[in-house]
Biopython code that builds the backbone (N, CA, C, O; Angstrom):
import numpy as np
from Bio.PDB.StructureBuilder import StructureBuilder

atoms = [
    (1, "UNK", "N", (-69.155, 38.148, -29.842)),
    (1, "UNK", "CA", (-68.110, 37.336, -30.441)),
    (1, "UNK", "C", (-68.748, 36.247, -31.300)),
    (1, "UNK", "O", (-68.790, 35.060, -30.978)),
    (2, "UNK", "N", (-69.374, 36.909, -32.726)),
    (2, "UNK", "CA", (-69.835, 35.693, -33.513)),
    (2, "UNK", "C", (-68.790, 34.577, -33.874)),
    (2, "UNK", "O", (-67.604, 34.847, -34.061)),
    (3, "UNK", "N", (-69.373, 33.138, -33.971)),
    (3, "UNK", "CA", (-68.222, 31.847, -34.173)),
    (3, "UNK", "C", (-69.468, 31.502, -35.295)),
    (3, "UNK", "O", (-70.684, 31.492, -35.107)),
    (4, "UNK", "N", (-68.655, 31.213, -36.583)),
    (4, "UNK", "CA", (-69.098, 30.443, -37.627)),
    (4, "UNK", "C", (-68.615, 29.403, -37.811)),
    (4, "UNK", "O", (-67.484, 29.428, -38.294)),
    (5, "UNK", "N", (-69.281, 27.958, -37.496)),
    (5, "UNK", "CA", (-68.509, 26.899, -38.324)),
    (5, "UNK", "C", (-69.227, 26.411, -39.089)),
    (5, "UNK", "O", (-70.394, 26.087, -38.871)),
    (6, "UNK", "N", (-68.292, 26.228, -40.650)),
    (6, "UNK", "CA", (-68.429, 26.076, -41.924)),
    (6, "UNK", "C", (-67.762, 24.670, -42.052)),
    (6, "UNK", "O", (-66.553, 24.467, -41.941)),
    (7, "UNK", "N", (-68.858, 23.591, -42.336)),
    (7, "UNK", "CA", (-68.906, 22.276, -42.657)),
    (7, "UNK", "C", (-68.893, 22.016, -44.075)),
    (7, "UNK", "O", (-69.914, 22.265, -44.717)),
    (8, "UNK", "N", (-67.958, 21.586, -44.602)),
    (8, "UNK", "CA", (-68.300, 21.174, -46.039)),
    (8, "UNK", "C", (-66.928, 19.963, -46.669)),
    (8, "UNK", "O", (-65.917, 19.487, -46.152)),
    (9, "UNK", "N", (-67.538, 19.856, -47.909)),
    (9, "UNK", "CA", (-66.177, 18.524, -48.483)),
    (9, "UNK", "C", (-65.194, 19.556, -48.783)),
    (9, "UNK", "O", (-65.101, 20.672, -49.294)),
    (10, "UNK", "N", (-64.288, 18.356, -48.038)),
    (10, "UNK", "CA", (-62.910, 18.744, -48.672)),
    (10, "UNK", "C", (-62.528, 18.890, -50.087)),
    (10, "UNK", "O", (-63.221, 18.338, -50.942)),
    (11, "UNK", "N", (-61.272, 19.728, -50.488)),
    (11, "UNK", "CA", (-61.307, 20.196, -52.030)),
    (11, "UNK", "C", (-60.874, 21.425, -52.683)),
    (11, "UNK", "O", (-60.211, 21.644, -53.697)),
    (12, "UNK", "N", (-61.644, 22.435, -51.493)),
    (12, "UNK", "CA", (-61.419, 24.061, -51.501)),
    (12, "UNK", "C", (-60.126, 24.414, -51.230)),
    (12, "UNK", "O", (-59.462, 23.934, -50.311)),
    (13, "UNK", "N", (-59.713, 25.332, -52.094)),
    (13, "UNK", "CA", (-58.520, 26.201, -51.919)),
    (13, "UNK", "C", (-58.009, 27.162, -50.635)),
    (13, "UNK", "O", (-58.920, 27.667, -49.980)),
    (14, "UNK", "N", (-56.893, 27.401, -50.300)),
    (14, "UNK", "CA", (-56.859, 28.386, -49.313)),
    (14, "UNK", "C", (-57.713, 29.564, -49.825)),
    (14, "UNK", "O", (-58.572, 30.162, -49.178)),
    (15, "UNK", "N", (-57.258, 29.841, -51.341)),
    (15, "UNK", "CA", (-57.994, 31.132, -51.969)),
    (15, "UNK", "C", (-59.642, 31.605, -51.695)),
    (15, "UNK", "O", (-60.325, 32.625, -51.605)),
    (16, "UNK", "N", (-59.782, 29.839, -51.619)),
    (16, "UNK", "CA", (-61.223, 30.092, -51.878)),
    (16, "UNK", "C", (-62.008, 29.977, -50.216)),
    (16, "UNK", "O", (-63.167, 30.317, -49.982)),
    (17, "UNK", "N", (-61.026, 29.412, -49.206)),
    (17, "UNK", "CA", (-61.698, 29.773, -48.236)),
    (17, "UNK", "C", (-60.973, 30.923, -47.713)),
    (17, "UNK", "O", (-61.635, 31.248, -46.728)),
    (18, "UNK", "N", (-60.082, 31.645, -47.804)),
    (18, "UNK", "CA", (-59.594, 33.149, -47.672)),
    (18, "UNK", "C", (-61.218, 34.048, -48.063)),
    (18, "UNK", "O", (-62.019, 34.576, -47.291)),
    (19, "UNK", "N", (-61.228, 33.957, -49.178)),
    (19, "UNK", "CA", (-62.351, 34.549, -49.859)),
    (19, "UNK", "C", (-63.739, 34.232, -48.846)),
    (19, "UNK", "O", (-64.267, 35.285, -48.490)),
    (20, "UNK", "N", (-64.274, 33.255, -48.432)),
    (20, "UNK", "CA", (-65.264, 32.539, -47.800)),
    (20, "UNK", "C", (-65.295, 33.430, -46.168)),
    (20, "UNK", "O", (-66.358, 33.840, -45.702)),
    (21, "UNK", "N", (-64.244, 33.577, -45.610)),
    (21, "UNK", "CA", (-63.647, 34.438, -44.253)),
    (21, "UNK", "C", (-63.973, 35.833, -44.680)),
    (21, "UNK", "O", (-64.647, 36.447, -43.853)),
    (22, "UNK", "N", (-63.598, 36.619, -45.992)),
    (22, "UNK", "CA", (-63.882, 37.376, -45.901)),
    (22, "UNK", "C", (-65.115, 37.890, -45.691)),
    (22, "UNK", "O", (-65.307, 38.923, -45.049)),
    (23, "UNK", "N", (-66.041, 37.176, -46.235)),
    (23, "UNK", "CA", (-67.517, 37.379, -46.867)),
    (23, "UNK", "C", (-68.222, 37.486, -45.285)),
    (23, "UNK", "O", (-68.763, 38.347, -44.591)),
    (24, "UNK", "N", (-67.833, 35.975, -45.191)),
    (24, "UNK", "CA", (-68.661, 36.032, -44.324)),
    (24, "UNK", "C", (-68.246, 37.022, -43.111)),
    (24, "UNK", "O", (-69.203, 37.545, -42.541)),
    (25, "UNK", "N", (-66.957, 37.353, -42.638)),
    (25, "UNK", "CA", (-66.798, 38.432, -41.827)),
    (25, "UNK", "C", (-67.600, 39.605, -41.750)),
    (25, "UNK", "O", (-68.165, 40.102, -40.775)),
    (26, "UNK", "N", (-67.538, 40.111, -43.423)),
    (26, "UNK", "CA", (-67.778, 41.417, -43.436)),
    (26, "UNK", "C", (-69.490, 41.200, -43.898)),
    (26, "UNK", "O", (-70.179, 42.050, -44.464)),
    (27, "UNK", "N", (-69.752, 40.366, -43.644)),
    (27, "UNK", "CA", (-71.564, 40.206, -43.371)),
    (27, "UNK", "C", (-71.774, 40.106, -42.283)),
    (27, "UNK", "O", (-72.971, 40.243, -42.031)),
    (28, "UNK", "N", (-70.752, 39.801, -40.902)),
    (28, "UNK", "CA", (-71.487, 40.078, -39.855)),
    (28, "UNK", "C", (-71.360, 41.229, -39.077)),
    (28, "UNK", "O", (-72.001, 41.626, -38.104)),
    (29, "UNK", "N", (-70.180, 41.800, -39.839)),
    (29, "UNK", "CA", (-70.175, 43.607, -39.780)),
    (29, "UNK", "C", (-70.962, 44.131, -40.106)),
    (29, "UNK", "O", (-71.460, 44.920, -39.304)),
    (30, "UNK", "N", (-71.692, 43.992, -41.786)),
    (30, "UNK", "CA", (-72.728, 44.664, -42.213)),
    (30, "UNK", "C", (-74.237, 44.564, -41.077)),
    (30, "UNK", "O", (-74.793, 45.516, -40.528)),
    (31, "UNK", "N", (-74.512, 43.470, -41.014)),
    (31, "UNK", "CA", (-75.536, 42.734, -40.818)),
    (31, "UNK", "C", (-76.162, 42.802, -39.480)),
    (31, "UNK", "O", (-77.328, 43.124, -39.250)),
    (32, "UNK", "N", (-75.138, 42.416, -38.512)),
    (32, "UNK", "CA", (-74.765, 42.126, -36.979)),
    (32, "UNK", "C", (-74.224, 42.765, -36.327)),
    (32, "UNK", "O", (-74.261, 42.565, -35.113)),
    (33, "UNK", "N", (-73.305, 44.073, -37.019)),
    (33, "UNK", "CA", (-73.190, 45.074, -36.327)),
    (33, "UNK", "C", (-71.886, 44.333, -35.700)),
    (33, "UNK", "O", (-71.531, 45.094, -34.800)),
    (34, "UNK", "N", (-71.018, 43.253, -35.727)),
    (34, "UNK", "CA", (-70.091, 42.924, -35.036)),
    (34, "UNK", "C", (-68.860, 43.700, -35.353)),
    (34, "UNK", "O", (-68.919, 44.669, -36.111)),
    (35, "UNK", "N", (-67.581, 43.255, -34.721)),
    (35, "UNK", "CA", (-66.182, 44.108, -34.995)),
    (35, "UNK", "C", (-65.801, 43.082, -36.329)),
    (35, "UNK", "O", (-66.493, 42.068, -36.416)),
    (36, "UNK", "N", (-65.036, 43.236, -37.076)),
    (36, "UNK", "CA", (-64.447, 42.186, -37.396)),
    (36, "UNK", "C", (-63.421, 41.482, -36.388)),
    (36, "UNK", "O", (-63.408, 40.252, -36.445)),
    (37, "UNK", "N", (-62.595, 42.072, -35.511)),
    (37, "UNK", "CA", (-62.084, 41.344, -35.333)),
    (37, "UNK", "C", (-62.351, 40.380, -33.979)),
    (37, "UNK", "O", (-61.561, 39.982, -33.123)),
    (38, "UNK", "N", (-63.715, 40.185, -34.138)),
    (38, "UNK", "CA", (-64.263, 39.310, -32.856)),
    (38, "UNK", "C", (-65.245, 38.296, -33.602)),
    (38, "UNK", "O", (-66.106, 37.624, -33.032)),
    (39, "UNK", "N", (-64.936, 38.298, -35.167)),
    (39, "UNK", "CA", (-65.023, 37.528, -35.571)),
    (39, "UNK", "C", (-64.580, 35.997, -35.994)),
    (39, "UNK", "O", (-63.512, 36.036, -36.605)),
    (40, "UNK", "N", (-64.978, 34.965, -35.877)),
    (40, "UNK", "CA", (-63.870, 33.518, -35.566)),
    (40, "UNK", "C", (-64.727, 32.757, -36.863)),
    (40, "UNK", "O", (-65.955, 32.715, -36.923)),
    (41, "UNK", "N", (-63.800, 32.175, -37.871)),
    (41, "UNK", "CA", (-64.389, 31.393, -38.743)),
    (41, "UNK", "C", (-63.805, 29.981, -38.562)),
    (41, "UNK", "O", (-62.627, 29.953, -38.918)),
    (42, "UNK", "N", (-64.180, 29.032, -38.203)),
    (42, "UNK", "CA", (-63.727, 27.704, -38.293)),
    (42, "UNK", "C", (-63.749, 26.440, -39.179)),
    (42, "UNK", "O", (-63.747, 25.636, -38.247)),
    (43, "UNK", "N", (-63.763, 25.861, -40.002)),
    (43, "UNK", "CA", (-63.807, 25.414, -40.985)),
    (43, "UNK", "C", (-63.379, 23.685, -40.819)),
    (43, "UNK", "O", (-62.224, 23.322, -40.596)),
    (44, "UNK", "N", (-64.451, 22.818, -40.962)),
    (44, "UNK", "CA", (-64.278, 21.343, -41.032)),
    (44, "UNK", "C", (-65.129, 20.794, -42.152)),
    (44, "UNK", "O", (-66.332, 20.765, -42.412)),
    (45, "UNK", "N", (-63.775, 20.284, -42.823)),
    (45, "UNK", "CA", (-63.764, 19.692, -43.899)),
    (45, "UNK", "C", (-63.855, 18.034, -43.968)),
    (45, "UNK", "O", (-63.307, 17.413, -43.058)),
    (46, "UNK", "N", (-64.583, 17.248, -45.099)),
    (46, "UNK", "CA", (-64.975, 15.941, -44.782)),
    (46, "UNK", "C", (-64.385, 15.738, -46.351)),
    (46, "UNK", "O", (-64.277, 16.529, -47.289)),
    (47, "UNK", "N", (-64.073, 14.393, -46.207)),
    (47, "UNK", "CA", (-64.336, 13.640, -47.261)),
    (47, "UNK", "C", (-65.453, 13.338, -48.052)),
    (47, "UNK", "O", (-66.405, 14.118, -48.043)),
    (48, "UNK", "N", (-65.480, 12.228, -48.798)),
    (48, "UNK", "CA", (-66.697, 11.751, -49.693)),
    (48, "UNK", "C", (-67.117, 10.786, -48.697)),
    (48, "UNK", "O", (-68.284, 10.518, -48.412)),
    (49, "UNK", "N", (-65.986, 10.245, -48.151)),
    (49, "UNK", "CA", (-66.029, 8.502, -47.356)),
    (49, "UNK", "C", (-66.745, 8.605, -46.053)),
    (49, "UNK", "O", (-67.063, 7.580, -45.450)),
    (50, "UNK", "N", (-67.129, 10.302, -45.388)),
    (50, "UNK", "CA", (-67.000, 10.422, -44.111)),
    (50, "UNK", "C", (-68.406, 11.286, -44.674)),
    (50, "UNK", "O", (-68.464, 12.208, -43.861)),
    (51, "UNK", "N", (-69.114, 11.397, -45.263)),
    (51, "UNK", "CA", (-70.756, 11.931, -45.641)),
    (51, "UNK", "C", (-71.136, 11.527, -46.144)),
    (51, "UNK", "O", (-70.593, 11.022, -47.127)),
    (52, "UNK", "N", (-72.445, 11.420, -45.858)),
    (52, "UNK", "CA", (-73.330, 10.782, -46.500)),
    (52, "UNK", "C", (-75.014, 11.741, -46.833)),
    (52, "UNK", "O", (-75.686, 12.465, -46.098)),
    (53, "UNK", "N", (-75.164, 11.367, -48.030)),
    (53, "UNK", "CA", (-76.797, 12.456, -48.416)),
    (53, "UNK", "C", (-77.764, 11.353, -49.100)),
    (53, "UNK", "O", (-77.400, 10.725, -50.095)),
    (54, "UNK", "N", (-78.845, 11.194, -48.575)),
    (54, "UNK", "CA", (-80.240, 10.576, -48.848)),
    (54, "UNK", "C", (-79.828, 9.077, -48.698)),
    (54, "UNK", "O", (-80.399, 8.181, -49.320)),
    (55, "UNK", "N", (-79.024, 8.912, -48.021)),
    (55, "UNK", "CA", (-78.925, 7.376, -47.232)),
    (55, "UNK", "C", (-77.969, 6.706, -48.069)),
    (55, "UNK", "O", (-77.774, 5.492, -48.009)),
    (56, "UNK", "N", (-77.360, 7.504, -48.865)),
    (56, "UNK", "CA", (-75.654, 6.915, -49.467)),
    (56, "UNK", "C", (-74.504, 7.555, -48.931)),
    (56, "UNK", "O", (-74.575, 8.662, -48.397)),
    (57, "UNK", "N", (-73.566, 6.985, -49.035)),
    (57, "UNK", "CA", (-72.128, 7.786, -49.042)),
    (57, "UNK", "C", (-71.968, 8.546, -50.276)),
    (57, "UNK", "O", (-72.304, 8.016, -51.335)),
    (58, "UNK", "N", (-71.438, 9.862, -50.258)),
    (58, "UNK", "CA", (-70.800, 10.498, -51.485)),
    (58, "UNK", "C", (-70.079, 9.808, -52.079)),
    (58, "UNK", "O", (-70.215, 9.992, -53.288)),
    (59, "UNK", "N", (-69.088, 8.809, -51.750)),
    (59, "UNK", "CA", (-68.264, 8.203, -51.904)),
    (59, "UNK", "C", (-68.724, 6.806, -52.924)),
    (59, "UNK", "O", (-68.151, 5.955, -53.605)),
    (60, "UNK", "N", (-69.440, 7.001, -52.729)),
    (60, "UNK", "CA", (-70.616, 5.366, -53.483)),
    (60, "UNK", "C", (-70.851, 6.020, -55.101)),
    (60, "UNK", "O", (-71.503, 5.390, -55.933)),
]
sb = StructureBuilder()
sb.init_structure("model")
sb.init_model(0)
sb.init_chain("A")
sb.init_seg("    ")
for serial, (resi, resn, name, xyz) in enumerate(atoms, 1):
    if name == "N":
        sb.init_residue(resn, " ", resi, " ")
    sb.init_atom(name, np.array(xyz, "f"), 0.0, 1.0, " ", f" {name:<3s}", serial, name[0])
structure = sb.get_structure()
């Protein structure tokens, strides 16, 4: 039962994380030999205000 969680800024489309579920599903079919449907994609999304990279806020 692979679990992916996918961290990134908020912004993305349903489309585009529809698309993102697929991929990555059917790479751990290819790949991992898993079912798809024991596949789980979870997805947490941040702000600019709530990350920070090389000791700033995105948000700065």
């Amino acid at each position: 039962m692979p679990v992916v969680k996918i961290e990134m800024l908020e912004g993305r489309t349903k489309q585009q994380k529809a698309q993102l579920v697929q991929a990555v599903t059917q790479a751990l079919v290819d790949i991992a030999k898993a079912k798809p449907e024991s596949v789980t994609v979870v997805f947490s999304e941040y702000s600019k205000e709530n990350w920070a990279q090389g000791g700033r806020l995105l948000s700065d």
